[in-house]
N, C-alpha and C positions, 0 to 999 in steps of 0.2 A: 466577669459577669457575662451570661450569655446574651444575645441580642434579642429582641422582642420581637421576632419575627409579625406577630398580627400586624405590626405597629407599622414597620417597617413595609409591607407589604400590603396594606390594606387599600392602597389605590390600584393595587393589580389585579385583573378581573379571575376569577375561578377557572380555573381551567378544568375542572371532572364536571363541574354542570353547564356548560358552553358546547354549541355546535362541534368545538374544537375537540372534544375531547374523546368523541366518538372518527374523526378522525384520524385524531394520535393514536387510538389503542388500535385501529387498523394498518397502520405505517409499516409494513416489512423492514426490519432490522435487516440493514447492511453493515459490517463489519470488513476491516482489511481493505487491500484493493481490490480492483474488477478482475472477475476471473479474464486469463489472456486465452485469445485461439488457437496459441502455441502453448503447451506445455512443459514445461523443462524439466527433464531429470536430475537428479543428482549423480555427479559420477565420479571418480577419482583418474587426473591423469597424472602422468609426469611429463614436465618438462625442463628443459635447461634453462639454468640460473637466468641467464643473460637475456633470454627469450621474455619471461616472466617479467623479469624485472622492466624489460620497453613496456608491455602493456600496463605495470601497475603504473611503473612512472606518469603516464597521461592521467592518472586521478579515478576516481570513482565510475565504475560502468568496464573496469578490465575486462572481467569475464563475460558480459558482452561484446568485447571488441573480439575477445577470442572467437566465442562462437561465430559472430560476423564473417572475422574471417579463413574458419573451417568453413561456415556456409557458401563463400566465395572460391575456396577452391575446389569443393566438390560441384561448383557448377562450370568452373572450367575443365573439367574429367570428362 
């Protein structure tokens, strides 16, 4: 049996004829996360087994730890 929604609901105020509802229909839709200031590529490298495998081993965020640290040695260059 479906629920009787009036019934159930009828102490909740209207939300399409309340001050509110002129504000909800203006709300900009945000979706995903915040665009970042860095934008990242997609790219394909290779590297060796053993390499890889240290960075997955720490857990979630590898392929940032990568990037980290290519951006660490390109600022010792």
């Amino acid at each position: 049996m479906a629920p009787d929604w009036p019934a159930i609901d009828d102490d909740a105020p209207d939300l399409t004829e309340s001050p509110w509802a002129e504000k909800l229909a203006e709300a900009p839709v945000q979706r995903g996360r915040p665009k970042s200031d860095r934008t990242k590529v997609s790219t394909t490298i290779r590297l060796d087994a053993d390499v890889l495998e240290r960075f997955r081993a720490d857990g979630p965020g590898w392929q940032s730890r990568i990037n980290d640290a290519l951006r660490d040695w390109l600022a010792k260059r």
